[in-house]
matplotlib code that plots the C-alpha trace (Angstrom):
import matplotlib.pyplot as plt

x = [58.5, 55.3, 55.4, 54.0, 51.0, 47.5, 45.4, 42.3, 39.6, 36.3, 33.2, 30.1, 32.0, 30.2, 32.1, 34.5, 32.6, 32.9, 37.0, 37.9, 38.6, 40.8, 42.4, 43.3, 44.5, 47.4, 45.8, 46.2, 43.6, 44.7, 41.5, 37.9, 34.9, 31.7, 29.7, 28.9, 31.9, 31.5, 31.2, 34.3, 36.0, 35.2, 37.6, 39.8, 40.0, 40.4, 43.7, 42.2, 44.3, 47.9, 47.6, 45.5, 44.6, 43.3, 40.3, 37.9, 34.7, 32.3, 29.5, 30.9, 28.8, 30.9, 33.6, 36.2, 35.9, 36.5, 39.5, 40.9, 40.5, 42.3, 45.2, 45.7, 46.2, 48.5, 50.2, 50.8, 51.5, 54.5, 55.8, 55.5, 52.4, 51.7, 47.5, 44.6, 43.7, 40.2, 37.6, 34.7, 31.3, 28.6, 25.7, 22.7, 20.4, 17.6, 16.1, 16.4, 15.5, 12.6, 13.4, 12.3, 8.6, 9.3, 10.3, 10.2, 9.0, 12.4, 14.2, 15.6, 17.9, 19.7, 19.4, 21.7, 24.2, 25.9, 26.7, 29.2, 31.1, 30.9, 32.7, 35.5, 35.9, 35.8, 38.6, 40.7, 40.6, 41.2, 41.9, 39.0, 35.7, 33.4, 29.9, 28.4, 24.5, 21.2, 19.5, 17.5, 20.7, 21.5, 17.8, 16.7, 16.2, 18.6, 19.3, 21.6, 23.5, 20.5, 18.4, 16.5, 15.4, 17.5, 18.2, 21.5, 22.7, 22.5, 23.8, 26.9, 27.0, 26.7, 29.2, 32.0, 31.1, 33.7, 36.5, 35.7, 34.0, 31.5, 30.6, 27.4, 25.7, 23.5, 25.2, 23.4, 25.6, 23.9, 24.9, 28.4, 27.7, 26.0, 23.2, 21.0, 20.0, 21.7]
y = [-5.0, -4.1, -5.7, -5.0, -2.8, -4.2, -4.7, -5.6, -6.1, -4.3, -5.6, -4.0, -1.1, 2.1, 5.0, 3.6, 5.7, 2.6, 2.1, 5.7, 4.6, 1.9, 4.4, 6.6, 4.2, 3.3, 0.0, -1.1, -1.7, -4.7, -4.6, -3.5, -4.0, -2.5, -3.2, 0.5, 2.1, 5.9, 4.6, 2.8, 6.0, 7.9, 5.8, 6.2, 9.7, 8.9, 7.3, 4.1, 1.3, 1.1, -0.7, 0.6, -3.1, -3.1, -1.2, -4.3, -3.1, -6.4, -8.3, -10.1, -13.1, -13.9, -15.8, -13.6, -10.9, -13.0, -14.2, -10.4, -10.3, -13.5, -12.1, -8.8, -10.9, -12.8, -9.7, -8.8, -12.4, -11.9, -8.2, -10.0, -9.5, -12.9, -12.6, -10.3, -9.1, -7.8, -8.1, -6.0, -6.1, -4.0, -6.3, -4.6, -3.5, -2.6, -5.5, -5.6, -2.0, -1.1, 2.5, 0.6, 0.6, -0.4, -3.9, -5.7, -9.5, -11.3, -9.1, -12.2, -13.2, -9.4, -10.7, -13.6, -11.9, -11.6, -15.8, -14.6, -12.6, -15.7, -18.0, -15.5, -15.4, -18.7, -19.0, -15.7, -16.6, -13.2, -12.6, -11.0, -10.3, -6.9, -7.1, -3.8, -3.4, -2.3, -3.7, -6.5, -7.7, -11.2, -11.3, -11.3, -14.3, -15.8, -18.3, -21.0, -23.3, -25.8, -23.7, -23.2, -19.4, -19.6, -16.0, -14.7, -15.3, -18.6, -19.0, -16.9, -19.2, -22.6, -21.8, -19.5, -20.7, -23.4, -21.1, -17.9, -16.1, -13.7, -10.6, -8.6, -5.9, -3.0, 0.4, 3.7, 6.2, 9.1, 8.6, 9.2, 12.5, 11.1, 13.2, 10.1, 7.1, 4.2]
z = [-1.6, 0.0, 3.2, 7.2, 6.1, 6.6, 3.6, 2.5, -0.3, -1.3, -2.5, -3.4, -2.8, -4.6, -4.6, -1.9, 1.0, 3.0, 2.9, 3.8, 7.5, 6.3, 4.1, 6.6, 9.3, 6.7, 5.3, 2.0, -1.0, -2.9, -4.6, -4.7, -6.7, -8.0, -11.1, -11.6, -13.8, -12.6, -8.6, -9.3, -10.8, -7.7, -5.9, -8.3, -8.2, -3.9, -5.1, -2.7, -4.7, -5.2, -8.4, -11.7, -11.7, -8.4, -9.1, -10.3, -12.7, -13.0, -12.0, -9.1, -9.5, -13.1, -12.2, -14.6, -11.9, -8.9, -11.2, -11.3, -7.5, -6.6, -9.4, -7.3, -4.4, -6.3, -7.1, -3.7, -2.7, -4.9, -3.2, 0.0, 1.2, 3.9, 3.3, 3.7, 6.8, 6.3, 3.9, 3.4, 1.7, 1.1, -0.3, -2.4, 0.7, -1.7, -1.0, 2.7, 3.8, 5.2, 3.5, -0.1, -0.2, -3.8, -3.4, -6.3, -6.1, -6.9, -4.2, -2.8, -6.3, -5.2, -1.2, -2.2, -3.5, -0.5, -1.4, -3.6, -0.9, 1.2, -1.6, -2.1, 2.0, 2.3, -0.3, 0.8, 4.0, 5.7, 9.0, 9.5, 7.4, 7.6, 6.1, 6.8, 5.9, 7.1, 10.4, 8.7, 7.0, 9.4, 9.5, 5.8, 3.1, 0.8, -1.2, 0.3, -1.9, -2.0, -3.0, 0.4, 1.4, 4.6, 6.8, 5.7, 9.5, 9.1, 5.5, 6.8, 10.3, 8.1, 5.6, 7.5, 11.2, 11.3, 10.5, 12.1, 15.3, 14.8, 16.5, 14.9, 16.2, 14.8, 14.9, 13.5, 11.5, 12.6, 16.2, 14.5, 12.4, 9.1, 8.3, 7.9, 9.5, 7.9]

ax = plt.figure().add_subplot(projection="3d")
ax.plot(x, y, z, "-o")
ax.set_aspect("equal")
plt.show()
């Protein structure tokens, strides 16, 4: 029975870079996800999952890999695991960054994929949600479910803001020893 450790979930993960503070603060992975197969094998190698299964290779926006996600969860639902504490996601920021002065025209169809992290939130329901992105990030268009180009702030606000609080701020890694600013 895996019970009384915190866990949470992954997406857009890369090479799992991101987790490796939940990692060593004793949390759980129940499951993470990246579309790039040889990212995804870094964190295998990093041991950041319990379960083989755990490690989720796939375009999230098909809904056979949400499906894989929402079984892991299952899994641990059935070792006694109450719910997820923390999700975290780490959009495409290609499109966002002022870093990319090679912005392609349909930037926005990348923009909104931080939707899909939003439906699997809003069906999870963690205790608490992570998305962790460049400084333009709340500020930057998407797609919302009609179809509008809304700010990604207030896609997050319309369709989480009834169930959660938020608290965003901008902080720069290399105030914190990264060698760049990110």
């Amino acid at each position: 029975m895996i019970k009384n450790k915190p866990t949470y979930i992954s997406l857009f993960s890369s090479a799992g870079v991101g987790c490796y503070g939940f990692k060593i603060q004793d949390f759980e992975c129940i499951a993470t996800n990246e579309i790039v197969e040889r990212r995804l094998n870094i964190q295998k190698i990093n041991n950041k999952c319990r379960f083989k299964a755990g490690y989720i290779s796939g375009d999230i926006k098909l809904d056979k890999t949400k499906q894989k996600i929402y079984d892991e969860i299952k899994r641990w639902q059935h070792l006694g695991n109450d719910r997820i504490d923390v999700i975290i996601a780490t959009p495409p920021c290609q499109g966002m960054s002022v870093a990319n002065h090679k912005k392609k025209s349909d930037e926005i169809n990348r923009n909104s994929l931080v939707n899909e992290s939003v439906e699997i939130i809003k069906k999870i329901k963690p205790r608490f949600f992570i998305f962790e992105n460049v400084a333009a990030f709340w500020k930057t268009g998407c797609f919302s479910k009609t179809g509008e180009i809304v700010s990604i702030g207030d896609m997050i606000t319309e369709e989480l803001g009834n169930d959660y609080l938020f608290e965003k701020q901008v902080l720069n890694f290399k105030n914190y020893g990264s060698n760049s600013s990110r």
